[in-house]
C-alpha positions in Angstrom: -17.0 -33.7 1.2 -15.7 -32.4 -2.1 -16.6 -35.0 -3.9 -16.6 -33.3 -7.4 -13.1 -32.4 -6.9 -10.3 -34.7 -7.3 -7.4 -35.7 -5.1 -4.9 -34.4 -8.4 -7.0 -31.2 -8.3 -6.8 -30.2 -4.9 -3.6 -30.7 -4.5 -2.7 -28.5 -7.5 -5.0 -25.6 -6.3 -2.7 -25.7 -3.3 0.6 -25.8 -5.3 -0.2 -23.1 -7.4 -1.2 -20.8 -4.1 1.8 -21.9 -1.9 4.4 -21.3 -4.9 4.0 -17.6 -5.2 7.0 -15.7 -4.3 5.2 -12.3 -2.9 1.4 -11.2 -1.8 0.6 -9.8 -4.9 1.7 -13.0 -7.3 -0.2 -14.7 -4.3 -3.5 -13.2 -4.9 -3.0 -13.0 -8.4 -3.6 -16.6 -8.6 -6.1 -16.7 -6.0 -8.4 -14.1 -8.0 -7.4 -16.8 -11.7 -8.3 -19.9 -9.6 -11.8 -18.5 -7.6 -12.8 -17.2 -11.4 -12.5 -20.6 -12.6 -14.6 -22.5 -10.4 -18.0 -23.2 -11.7 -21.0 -20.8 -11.5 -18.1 -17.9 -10.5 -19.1 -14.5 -12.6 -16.8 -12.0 -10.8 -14.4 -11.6 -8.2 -13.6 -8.7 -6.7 -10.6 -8.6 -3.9 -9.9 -6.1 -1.5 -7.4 -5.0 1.3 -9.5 -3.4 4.4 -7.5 -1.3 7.1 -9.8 -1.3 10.2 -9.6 1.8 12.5 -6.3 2.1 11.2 -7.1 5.4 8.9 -10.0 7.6 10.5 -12.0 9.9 8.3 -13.8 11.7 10.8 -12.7 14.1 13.6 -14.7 12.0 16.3 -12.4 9.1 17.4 -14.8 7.1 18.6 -15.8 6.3 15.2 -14.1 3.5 13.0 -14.3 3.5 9.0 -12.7 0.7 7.2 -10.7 2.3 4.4 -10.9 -0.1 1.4 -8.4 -0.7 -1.4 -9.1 -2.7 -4.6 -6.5 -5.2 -5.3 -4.8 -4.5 -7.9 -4.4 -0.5 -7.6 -5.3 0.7 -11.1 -4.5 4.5 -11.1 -6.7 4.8 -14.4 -9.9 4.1 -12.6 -8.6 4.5 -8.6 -10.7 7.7 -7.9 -13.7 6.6 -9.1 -16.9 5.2 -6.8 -16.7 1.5 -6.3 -19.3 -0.6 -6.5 -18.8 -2.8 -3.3 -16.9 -0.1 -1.3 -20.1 1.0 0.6 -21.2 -2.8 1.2 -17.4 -3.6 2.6 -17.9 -0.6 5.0 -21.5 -1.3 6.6 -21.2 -5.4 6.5 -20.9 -7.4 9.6 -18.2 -10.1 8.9 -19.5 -13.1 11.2 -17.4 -15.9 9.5 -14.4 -16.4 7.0 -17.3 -17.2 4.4 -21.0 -15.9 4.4 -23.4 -15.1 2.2 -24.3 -11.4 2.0 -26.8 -9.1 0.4 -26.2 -6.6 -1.7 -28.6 -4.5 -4.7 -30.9 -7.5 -4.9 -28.2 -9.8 -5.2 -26.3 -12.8 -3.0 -22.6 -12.2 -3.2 -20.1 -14.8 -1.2 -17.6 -12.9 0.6 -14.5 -14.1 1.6 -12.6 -12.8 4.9 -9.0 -13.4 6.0 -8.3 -11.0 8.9 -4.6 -10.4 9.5 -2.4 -9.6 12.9 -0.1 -7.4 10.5 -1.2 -5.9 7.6 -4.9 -5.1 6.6 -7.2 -8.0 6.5 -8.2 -9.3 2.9 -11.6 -9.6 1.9 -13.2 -11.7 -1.6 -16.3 -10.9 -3.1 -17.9 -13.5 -5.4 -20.7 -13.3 -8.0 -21.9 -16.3 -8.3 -24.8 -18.7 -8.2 -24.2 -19.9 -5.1 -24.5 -23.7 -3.9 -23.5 -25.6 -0.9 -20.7 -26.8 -3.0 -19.2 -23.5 -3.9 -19.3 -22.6 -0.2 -16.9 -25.5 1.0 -14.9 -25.1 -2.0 -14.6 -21.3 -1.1 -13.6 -22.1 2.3 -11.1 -24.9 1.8 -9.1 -22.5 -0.6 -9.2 -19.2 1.4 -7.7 -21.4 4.6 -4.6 -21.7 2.4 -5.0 -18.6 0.9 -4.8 -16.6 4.4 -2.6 -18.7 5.8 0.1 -17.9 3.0 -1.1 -14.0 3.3 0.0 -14.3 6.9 3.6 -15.5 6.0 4.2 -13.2 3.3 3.0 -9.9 5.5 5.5 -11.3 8.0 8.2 -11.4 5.1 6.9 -8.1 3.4 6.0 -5.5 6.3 8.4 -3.9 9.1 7.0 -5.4 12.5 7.2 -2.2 14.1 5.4 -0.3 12.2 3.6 -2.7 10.3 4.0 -0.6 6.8 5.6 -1.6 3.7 9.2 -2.7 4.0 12.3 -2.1 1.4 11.5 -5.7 -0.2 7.6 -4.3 -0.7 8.7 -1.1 -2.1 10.9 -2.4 -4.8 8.1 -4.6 -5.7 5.4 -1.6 -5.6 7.9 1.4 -7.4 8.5 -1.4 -10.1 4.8 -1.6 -10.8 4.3 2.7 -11.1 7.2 2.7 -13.2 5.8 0.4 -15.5 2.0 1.9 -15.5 3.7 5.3 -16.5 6.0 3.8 -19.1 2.3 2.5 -20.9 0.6 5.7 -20.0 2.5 9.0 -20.7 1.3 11.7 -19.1 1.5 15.3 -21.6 2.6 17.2 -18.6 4.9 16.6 -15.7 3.7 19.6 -13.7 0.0 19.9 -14.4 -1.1 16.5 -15.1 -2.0 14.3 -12.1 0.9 12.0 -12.2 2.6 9.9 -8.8 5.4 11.7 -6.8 8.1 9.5 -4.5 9.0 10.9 -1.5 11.9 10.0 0.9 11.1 11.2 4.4 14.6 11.3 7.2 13.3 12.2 10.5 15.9 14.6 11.4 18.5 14.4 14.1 17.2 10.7 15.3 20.6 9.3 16.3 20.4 12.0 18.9 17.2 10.8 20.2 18.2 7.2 20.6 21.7 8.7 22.3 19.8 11.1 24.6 16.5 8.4 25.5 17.8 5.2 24.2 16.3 2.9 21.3 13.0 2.3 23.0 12.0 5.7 22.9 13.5 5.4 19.6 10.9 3.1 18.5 8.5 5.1 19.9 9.3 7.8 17.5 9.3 5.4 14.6 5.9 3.9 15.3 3.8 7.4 16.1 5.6 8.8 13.3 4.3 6.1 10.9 0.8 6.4 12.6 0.9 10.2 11.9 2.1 8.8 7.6 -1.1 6.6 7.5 -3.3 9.4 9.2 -2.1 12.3 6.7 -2.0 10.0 3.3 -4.8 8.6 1.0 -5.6 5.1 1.3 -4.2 4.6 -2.5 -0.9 6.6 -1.8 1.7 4.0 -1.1 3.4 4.0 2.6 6.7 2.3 3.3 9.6 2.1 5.7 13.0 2.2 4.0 14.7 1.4 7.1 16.4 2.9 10.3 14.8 6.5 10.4 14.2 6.7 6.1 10.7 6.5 5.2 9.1 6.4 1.3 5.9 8.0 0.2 4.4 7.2 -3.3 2.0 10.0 -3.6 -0.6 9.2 -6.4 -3.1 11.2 -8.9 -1.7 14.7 -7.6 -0.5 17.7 -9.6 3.0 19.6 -8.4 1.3 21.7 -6.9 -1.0 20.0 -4.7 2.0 17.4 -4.5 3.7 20.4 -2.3 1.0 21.2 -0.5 0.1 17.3 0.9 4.4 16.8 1.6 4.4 20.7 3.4 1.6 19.6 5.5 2.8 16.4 6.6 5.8 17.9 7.4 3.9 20.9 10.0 2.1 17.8 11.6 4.9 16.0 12.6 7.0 19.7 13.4 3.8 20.4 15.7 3.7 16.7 17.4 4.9 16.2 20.9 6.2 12.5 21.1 6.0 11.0 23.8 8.9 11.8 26.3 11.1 12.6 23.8 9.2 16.0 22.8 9.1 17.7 19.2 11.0 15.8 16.3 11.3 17.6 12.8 11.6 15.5 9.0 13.4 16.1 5.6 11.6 15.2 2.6 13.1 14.8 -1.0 10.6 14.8 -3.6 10.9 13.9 -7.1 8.4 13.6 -10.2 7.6 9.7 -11.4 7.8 10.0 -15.0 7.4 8.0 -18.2 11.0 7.6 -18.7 12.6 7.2 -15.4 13.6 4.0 -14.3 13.1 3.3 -10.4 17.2 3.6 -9.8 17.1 7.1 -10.7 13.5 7.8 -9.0 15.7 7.4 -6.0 18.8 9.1 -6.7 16.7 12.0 -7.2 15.1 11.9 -4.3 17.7 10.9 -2.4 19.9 14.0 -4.0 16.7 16.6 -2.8 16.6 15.1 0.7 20.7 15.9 0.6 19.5 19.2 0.2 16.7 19.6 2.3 19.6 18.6 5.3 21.7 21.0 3.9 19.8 23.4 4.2 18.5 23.7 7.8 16.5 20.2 7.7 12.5 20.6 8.4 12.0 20.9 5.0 10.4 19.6 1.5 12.6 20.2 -1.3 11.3 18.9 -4.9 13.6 17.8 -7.5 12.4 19.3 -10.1 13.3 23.0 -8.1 16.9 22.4 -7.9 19.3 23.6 -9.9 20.2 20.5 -11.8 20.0 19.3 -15.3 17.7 16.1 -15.7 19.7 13.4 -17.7 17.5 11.7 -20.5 17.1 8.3 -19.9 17.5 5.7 -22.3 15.6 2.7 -21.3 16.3 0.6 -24.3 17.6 -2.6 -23.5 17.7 -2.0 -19.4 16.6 -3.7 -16.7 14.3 -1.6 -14.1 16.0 -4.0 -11.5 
């Protein structure tokens, strides 16, 4: 078994996965350590939400919504060239060999209790040996994805958490510092979003936490149905909610937040009847650093409570004078 691979090796390939501090350092180095094994061409990594995010009307039918790992907003909207075989394949086994244009690819499959299950694809020529190899390292690699969806998502809800969102607003922030966008408004840029659903100490008061939950977890369902599988989802904690909305203009950026907003005004939860939310938008831009991305947003979701709650106000409406920023010499955390 393994007999072209040493003790010393082994044992570093499992070092190197079980030392990473987060999910996305972890697969990182699972992507730098597959593409050095022998015969390995290409890998390709993916996060697949099962039945999670429905694209039809009929509910009896179940699209996996697939995400390339990493998210690169340059090329995110364009067709990818395993997404249709990742929606049509029948997973059998953590590793099988598939068909696809002609060609044998290796896929990889770590399904997940909490977040989305993680799937590999390999180019490669395949041998018996790649095959054992393949599965040796994706037993530790989804047992560590297991612990670190545990560390980085909110069990209720199973989104994002705070400690994810840092991580995630970090790595915007530094795309847009490399790629300047000419226009703020027009260009198709990333918005943040904070969402407060309104008056929710009163429903845990009036029905108690339970139903408080309750809220909390149809309210996130009703977030994953109304996004785009590359906007970013998160809870912020208690009743606070983030939104990283991606590759929209102002415009449409108001239209996506307004219409979130009338579906959860027109849902009845359960027991506890019709809810309302605030959202405080602000634009993402080259120069901002993630501190004030939230001092923004927190400042326009002030304002949307001020002002009668139920409502989306943007930043960049109010009637406030933008400081420059000067990121020389600062730390974005």
């Amino acid at each position: 078994m393994l007999s072209n691979v040493t003790a010393k090796q082994a044992f570093e390939w499992a070092e190197r996965l079980t030392r990473q501090s987060d999910f996305n350092a972890l697969t990182k180095e699972m992507d730098v350590i597959l593409g050095a094994l022998s015969g390995v061409q290409q890998v390709a990594i993916y996060e697949v939400y099962a039945g999670k995010q429905v694209r039809t009307g009929d509910n009896s039918a179940v699209e996996r919504v697939v995400r390339r790992f990493p998210v690169d907003f340059a090329t995110i909207e364009h067709h990818d060239e395993f997404a249709d075989l990742l929606n049509t394949v029948v997973i059998v086994t953590d590793v099988q060999v598939v068909e696809h244009q002609s060609e044998r690819l290796v896929l990889l499959h770590a399904p997940n209790s909490i977040g989305p299950d993680r799937t590999i694809l390999l180019k490669a020529k395949i041998s018996d040996r790649l095959i054992e190899l393949c599965q040796c390292l994706l037993a530790i690699y989804a047992n560590q994805v297991q612990l670190h969806d545990n560390k980085e998502r909110d069990l209720l809800t199973r989104l994002p958490n705070r400690q994810s969102f840092d991580m995630r607003l970090f790595q915007v922030c530094e795309y847009f510092r490399e790629h300047h966008l000419s226009d703020a408004v027009q260009d198709k840029g990333s918005w943040i979003a904070m969402l407060d659903i309104d008056h929710f100490k009163a429903v845990n008061d009036s029905f108690g936490h339970l139903y408080g939950d309750e809220v909390l977890l149809h309210f996130s369902q009703i977030m994953e149905k109304s996004f785009r599988y590359n906007d970013f989802l998160f809870r912020f904690g208690g009743e606070e909610f983030i939104v990283i909305l991606n590759l929209v203009d102002m415009v449409s950026a108001k239209e996506v937040f307004e219409r979130f907003r009338e579906a959860i005004a027109q849902f009845k939860f359960p027991t506890v009847g019709r809810v309302t939310v605030s959202i405080g938008v602000t634009h993402i831009d080259s120069n901002a650093l993630p501190a004030s991305l939230l001092d923004y947003a927190d400042k326009a979701l002030y304002h949307a409570k001020g002002s009668g709650r139920n409502q989306v106000v943007f930043y960049e409406d109010m009637d406030i004078e933008m400081p420059v920023e000067d990121d020389s010499d600062i730390e974005l955390f």
